[in-house]
MDAnalysis code that builds the backbone (N, CA, C; Angstrom):
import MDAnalysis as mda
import numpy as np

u = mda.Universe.empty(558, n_residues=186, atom_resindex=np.repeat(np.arange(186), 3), trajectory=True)
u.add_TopologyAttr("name", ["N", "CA", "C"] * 186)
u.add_TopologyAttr("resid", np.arange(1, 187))
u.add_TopologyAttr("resname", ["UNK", "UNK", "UNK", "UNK", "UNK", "UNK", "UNK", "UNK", "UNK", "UNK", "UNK", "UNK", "UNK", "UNK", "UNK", "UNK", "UNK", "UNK", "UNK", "UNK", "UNK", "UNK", "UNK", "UNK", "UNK", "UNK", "UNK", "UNK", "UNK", "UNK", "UNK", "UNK", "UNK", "UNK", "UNK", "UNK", "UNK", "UNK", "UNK", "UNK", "UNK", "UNK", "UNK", "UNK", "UNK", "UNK", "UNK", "UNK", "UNK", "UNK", "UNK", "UNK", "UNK", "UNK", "UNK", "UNK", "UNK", "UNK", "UNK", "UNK", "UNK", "UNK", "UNK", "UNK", "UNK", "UNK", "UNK", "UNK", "UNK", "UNK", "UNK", "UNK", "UNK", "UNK", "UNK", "UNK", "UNK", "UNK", "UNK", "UNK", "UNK", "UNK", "UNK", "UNK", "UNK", "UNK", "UNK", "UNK", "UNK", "UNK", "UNK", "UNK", "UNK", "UNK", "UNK", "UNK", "UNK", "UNK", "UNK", "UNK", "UNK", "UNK", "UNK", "UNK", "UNK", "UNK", "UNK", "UNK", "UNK", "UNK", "UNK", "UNK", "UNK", "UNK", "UNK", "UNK", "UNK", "UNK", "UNK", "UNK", "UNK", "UNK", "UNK", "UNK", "UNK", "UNK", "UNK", "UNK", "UNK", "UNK", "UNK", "UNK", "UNK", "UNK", "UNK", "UNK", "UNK", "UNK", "UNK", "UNK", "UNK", "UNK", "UNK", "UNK", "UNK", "UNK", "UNK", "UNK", "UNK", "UNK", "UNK", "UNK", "UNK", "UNK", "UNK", "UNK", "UNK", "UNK", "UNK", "UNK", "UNK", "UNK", "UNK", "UNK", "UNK", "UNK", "UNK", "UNK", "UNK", "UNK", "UNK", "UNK", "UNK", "UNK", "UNK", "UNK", "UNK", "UNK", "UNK", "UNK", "UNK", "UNK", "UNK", "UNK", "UNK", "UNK"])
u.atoms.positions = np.array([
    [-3.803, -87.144, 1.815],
    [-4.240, -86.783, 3.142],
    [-3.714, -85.378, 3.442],
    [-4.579, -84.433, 4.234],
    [-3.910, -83.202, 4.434],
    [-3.279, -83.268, 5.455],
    [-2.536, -82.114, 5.959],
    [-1.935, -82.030, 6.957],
    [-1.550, -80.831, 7.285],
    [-1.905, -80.771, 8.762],
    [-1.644, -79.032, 9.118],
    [-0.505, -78.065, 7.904],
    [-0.259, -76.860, 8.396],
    [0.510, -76.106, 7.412],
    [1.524, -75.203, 8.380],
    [-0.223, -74.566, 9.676],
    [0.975, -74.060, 10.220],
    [0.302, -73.837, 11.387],
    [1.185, -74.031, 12.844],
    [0.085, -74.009, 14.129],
    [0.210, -72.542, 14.689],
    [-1.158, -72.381, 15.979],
    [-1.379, -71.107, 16.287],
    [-1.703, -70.488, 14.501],
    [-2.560, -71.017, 14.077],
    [-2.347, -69.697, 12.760],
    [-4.038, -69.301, 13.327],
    [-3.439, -68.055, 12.422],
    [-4.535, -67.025, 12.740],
    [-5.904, -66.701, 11.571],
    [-6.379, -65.827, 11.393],
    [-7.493, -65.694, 10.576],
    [-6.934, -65.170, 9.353],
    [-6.091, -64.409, 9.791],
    [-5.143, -63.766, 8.350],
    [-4.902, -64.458, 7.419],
    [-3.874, -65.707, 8.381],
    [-3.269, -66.891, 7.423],
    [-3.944, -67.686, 6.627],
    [-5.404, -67.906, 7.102],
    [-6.544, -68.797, 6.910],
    [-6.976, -67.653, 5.238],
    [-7.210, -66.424, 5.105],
    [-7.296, -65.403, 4.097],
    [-6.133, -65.892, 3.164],
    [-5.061, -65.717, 3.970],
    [-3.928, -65.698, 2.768],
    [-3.345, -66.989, 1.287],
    [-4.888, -68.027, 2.251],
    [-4.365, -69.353, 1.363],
    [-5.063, -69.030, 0.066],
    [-4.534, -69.767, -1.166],
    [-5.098, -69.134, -2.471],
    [-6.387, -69.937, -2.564],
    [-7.544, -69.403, -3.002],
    [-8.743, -69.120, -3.614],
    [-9.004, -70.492, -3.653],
    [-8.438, -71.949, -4.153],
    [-8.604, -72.874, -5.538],
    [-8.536, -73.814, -4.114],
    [-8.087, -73.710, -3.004],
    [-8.211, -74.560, -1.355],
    [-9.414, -73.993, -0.708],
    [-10.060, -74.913, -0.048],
    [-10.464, -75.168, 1.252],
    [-9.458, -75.070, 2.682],
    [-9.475, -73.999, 2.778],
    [-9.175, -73.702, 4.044],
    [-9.741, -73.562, 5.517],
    [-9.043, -73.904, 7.282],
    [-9.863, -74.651, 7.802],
    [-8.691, -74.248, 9.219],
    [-9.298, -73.666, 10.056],
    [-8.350, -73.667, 11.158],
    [-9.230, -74.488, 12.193],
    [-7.777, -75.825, 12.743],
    [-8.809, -77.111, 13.596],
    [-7.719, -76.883, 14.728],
    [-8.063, -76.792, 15.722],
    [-7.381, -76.745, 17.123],
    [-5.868, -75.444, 16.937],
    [-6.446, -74.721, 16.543],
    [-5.164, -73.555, 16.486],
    [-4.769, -73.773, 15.404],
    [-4.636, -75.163, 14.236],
    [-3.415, -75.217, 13.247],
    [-4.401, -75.261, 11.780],
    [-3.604, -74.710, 10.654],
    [-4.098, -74.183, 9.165],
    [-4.026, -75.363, 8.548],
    [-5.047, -76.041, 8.127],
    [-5.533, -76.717, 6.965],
    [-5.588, -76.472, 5.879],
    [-5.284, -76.745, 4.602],
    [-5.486, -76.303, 3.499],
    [-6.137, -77.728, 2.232],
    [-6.902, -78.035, 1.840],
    [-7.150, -79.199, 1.010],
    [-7.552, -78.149, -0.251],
    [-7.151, -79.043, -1.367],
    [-7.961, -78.673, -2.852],
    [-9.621, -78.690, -2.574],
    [-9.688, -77.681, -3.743],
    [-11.233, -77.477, -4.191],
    [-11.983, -79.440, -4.302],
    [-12.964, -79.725, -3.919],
    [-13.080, -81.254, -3.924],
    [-13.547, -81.467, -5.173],
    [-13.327, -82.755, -5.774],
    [-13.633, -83.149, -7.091],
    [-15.245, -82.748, -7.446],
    [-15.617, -83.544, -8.948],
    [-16.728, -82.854, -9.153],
    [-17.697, -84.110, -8.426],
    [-17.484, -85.657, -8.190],
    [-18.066, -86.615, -7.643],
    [-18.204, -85.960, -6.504],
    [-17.318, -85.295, -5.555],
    [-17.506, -84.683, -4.001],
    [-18.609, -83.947, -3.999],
    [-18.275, -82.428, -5.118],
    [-19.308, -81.638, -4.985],
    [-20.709, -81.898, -5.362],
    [-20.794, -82.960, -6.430],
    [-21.769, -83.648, -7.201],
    [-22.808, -84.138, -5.957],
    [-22.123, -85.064, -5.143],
    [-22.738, -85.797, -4.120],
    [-23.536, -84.461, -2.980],
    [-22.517, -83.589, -2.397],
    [-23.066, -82.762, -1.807],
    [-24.279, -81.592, -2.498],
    [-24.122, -81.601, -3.321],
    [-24.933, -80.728, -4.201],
    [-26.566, -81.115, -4.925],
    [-26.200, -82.541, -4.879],
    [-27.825, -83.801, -4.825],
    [-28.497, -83.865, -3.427],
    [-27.524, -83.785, -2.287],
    [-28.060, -83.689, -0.910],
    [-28.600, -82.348, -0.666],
    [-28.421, -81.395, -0.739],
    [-28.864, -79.983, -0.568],
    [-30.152, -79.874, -1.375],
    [-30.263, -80.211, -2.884],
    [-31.148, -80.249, -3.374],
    [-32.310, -81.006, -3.058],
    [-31.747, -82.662, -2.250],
    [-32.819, -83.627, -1.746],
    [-33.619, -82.993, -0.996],
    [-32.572, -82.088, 0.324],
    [-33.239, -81.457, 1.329],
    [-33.556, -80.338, 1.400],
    [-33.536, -78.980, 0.292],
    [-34.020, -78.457, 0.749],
    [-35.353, -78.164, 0.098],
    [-35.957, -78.742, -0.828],
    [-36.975, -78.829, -0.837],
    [-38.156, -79.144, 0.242],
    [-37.689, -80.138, 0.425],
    [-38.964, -80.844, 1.318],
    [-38.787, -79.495, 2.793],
    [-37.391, -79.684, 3.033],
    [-37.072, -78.914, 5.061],
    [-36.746, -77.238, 4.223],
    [-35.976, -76.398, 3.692],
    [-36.122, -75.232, 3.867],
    [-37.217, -74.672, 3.231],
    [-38.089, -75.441, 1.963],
    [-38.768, -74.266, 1.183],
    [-40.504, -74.817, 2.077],
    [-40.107, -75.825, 2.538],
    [-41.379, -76.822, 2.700],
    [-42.229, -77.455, 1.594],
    [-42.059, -77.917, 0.401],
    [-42.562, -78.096, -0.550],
    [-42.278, -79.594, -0.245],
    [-43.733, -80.465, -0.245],
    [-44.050, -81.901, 0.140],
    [-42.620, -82.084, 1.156],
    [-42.356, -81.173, 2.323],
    [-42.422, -81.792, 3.966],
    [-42.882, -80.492, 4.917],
    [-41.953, -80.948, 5.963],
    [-42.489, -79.623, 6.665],
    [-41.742, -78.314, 7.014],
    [-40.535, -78.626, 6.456],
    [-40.299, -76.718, 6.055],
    [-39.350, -76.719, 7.525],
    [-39.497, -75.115, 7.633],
    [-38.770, -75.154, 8.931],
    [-36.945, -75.022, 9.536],
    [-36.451, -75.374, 8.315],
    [-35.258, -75.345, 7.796],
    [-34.654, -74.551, 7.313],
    [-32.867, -73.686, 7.385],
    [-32.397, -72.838, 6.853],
    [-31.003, -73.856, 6.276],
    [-30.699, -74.423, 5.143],
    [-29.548, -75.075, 4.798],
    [-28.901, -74.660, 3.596],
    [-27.259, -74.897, 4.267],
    [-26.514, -74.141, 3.323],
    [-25.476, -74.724, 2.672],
    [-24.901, -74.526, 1.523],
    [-23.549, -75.382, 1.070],
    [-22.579, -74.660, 1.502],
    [-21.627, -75.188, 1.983],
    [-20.267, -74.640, 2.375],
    [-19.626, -73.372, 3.287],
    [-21.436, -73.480, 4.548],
    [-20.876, -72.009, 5.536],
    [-19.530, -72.130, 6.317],
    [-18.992, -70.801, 5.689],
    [-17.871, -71.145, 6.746],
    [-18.267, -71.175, 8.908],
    [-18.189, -71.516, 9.417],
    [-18.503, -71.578, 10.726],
    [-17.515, -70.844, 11.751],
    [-17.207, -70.223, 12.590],
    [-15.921, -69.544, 13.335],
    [-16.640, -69.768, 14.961],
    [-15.625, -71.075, 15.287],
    [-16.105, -71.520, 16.786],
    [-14.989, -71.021, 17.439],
    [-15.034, -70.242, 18.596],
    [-13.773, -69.618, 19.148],
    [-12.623, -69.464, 18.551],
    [-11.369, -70.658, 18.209],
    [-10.402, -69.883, 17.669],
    [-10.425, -70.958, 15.808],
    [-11.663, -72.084, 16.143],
    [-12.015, -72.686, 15.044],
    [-12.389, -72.314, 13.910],
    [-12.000, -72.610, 12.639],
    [-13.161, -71.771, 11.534],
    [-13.188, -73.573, 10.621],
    [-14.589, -73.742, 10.580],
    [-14.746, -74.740, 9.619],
    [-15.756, -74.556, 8.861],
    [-15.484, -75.509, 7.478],
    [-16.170, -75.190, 6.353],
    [-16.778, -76.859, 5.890],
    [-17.991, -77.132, 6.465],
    [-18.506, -78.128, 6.740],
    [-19.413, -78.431, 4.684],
    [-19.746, -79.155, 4.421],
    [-19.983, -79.558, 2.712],
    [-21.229, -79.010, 2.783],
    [-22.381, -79.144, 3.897],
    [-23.699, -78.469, 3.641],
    [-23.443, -78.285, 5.371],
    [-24.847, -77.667, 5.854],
    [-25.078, -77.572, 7.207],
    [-26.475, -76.884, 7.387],
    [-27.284, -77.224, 7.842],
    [-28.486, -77.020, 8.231],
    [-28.680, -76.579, 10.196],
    [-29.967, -75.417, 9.906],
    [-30.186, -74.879, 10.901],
    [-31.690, -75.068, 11.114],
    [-32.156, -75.154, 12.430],
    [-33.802, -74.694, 12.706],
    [-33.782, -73.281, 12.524],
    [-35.329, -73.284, 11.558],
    [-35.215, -71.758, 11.552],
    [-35.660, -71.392, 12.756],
    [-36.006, -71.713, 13.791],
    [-36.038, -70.601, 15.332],
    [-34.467, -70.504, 15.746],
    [-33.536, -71.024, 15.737],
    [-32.705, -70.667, 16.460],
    [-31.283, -69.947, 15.184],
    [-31.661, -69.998, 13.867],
    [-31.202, -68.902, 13.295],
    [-31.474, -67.622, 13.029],
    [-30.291, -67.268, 14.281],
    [-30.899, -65.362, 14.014],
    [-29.851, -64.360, 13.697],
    [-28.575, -65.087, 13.315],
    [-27.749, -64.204, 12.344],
    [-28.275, -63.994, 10.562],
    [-28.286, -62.593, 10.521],
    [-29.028, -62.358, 8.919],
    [-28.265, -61.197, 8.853],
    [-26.697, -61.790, 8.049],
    [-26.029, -60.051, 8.137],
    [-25.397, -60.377, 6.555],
    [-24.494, -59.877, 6.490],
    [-23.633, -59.622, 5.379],
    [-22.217, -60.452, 5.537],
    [-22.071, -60.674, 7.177],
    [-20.526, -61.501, 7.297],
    [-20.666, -62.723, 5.931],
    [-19.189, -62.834, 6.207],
    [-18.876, -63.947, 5.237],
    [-19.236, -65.475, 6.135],
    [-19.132, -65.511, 7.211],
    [-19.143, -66.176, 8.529],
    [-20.332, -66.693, 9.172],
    [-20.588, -67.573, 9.818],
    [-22.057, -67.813, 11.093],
    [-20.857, -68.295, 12.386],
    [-22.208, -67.796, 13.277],
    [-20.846, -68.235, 14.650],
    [-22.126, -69.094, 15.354],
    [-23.284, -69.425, 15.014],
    [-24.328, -69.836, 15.624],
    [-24.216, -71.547, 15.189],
    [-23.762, -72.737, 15.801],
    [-23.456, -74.107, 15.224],
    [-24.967, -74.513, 14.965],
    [-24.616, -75.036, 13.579],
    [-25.778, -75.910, 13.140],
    [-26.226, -76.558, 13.955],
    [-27.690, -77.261, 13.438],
    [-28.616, -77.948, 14.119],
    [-27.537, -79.820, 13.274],
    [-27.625, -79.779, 12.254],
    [-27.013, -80.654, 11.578],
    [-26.245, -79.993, 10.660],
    [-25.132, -81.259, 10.047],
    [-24.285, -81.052, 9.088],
    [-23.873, -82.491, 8.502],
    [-23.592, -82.001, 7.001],
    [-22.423, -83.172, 6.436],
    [-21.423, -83.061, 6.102],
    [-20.639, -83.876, 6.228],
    [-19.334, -84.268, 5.101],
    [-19.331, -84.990, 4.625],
    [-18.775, -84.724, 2.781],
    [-18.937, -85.566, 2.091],
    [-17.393, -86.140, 2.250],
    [-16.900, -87.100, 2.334],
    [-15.838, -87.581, 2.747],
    [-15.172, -88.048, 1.365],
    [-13.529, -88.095, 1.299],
    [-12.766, -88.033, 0.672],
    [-11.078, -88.429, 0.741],
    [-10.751, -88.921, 0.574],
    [-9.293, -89.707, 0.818],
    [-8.038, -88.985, 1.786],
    [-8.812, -87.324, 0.769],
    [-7.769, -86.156, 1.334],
    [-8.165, -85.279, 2.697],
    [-9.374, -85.730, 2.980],
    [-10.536, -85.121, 4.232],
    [-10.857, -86.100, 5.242],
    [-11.187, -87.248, 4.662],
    [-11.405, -88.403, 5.678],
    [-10.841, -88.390, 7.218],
    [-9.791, -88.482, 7.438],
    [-9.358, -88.537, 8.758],
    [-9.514, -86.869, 9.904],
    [-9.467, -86.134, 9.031],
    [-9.820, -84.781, 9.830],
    [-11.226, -84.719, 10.077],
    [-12.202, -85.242, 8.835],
    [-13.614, -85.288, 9.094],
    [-14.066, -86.233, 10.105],
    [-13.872, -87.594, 10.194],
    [-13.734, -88.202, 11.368],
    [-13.071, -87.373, 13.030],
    [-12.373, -86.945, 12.667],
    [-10.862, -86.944, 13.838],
    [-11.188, -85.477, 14.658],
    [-10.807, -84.306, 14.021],
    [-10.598, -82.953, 14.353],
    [-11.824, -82.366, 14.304],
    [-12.706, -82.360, 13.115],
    [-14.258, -81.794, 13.300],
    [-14.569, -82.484, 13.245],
    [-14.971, -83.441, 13.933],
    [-16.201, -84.601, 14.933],
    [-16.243, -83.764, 16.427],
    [-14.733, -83.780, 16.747],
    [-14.735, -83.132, 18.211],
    [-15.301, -81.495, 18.536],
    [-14.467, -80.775, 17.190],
    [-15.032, -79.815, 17.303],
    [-16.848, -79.616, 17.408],
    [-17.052, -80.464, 16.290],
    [-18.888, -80.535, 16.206],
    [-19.548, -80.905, 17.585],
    [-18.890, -81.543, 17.979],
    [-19.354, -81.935, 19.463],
    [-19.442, -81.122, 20.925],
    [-18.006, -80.441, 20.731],
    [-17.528, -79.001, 21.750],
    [-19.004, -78.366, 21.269],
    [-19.520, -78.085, 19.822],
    [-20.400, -76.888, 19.701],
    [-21.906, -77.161, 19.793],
    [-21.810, -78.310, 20.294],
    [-23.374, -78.886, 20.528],
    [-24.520, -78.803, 18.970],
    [-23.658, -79.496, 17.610],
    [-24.168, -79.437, 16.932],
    [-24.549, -81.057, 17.402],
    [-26.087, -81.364, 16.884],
    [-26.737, -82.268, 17.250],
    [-26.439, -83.882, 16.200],
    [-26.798, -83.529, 15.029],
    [-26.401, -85.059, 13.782],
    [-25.576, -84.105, 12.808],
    [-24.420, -85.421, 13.049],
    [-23.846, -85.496, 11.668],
    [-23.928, -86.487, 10.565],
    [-23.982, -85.904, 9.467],
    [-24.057, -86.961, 8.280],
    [-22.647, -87.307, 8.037],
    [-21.919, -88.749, 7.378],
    [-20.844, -88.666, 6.712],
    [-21.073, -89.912, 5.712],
    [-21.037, -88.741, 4.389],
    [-21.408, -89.675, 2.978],
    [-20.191, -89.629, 2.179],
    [-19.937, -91.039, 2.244],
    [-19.298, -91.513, 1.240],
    [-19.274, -91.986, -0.013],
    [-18.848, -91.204, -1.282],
    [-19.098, -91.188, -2.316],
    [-18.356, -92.260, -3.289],
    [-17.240, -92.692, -2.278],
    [-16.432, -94.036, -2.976],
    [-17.187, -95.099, -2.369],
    [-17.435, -95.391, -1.006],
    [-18.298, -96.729, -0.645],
    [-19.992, -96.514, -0.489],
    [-20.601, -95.078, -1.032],
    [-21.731, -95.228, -1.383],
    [-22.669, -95.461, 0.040],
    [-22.389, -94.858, 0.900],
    [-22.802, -95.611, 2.187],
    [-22.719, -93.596, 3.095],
    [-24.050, -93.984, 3.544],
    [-24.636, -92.933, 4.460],
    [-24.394, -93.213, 6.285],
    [-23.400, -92.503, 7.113],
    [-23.340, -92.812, 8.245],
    [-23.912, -91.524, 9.089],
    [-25.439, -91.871, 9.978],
    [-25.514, -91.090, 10.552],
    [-25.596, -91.139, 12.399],
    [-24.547, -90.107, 12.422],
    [-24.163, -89.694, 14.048],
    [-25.142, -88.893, 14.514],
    [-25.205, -89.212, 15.986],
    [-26.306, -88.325, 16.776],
    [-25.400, -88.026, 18.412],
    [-25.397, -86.819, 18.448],
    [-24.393, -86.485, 19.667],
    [-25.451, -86.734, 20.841],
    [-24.893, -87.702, 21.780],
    [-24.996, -87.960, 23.368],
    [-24.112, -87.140, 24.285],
    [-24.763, -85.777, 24.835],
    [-24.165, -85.170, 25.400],
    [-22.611, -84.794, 24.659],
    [-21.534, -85.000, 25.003],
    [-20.690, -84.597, 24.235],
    [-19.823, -85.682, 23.266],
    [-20.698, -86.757, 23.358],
    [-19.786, -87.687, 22.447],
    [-20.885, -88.392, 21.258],
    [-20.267, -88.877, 20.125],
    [-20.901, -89.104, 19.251],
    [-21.132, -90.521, 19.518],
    [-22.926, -91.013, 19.022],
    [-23.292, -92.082, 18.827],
    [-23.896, -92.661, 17.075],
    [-23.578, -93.903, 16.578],
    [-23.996, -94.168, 15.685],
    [-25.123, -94.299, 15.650],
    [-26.269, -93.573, 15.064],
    [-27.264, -93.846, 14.512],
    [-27.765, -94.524, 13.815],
    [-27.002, -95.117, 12.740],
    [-27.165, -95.949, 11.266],
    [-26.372, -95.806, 10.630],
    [-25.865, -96.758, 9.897],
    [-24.987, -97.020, 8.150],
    [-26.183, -97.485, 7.898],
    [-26.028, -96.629, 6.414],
    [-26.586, -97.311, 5.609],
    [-26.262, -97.032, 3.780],
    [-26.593, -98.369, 3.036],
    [-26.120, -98.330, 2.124],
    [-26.394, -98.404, 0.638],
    [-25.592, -98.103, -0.501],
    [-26.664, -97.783, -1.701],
    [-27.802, -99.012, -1.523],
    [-28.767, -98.601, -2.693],
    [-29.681, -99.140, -2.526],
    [-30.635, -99.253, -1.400],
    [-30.230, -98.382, -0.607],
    [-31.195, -98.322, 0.359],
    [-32.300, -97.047, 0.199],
    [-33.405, -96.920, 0.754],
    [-34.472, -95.601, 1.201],
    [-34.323, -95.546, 2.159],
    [-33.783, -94.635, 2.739],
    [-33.626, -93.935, 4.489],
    [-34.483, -93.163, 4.868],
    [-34.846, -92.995, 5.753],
    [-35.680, -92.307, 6.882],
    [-34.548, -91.619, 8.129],
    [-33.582, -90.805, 7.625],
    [-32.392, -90.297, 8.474],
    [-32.787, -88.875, 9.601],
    [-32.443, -88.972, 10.528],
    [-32.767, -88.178, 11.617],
    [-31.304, -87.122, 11.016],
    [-31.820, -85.660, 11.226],
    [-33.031, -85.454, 11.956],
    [-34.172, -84.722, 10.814],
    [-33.917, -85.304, 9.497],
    [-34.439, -85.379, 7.925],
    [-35.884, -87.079, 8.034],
    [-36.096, -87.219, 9.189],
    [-37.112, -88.709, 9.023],
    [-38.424, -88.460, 8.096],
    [-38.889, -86.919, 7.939],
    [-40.346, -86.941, 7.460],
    [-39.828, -87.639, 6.266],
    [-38.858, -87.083, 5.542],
    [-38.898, -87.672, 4.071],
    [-38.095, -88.653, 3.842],
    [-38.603, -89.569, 3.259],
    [-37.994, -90.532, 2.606],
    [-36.802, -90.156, 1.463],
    [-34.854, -91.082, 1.673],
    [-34.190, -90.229, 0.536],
    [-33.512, -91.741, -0.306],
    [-33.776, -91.301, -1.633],
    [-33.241, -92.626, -1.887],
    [-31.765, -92.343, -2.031],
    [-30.694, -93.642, -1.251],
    [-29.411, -93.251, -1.744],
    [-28.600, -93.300, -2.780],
    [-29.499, -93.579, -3.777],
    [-28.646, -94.463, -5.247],
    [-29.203, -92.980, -5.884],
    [-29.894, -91.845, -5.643],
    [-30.335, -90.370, -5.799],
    [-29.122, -89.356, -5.977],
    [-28.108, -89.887, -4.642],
    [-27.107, -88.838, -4.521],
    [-25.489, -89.713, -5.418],
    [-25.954, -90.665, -5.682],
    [-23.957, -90.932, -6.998],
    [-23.978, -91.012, -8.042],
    [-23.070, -90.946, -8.710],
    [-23.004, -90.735, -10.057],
    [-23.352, -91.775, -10.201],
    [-24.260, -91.530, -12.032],
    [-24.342, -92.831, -12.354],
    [-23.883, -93.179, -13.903],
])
């Protein structure tokens, strides 16, 4: 499990962690977790591919979509680094060179993890919520099981679990059908 490093830290400190971490400033204080296994990235990296076919390129759905693996995000004094995160393309209109977006997704996931779990739940849920990002995904790659949140005004509501072996129809991804036994190792 992680655990802060150091509070009030700043953007510097967030730079200064080495390369091989995920670094993450959540309510003023420095996060640091390892690079995530290859099952973590594996899982997130089948989801990006599920979706952006059909939602960013539009190829058999309807397009419309800008999604990314691993933007870092910088919400006031927040910086998070969410596993994928998807935007409508009307309301993405940063197109620069920063390393950064300050514009909160339309959706996002986390792929959840032993060492992430409770901050992904806990610290960015709230944050996601302060920023009026709309669904979150949280896929679990040890229990194989898709949970999707849909923010009510500022608090999160369950949408659905659901689990391997299932075909989902997940908001706010419903045109396409995803199978979940698609995204784990097998």
């Amino acid at each position: 499990m992680s655990k802060a490093l150091k509070k009030d830290a700043t953007y510097a400190d967030l730079c200064a962690v080495p390369e091989d971490f995920v670094a993450e400033i959540l309510a003023g204080e420095l996060y640091a977790t390892p690079r995530p296994g290859v099952r973590h990235v594996r899982v997130a990296s089948t989801l990006g591919m599920l979706l952006g076919g059909p939602y960013q390129l539009g190829v058999n759905g309807p397009g419309g979509w800008l999604i990314l693996d691993e933007p870092e995000l910088h919400f006031r004094k927040d910086v998070v680094v969410p596993d994928i995160a998807g935007w409508r393309r009307e309301r993405m209109t940063e197109d620069s060179d920063a390393a950064y977006l300050t514009i909160a997704p339309d959706w996002l996931c986390e792929v959840l993890s032993p060492a992430t779990e409770k901050i992904d739940r806990g610290k960015k849920l709230k944050i996601y919520a302060r920023e009026s990002v709309s669904y979150v995904w949280l896929l679990s790659p040890i229990a194989r099981t898709l949970e999707v949140w849909r923010r009510d005004k500022r608090k999160w509501r369950l949408a659905g679990t659901h689990v391997s072996g299932e075909r989902v129809r997940a908001e706010p991804f419903s045109a396409v059908e995803l199978a979940l036994d698609d995204l784990w190792p097998r």
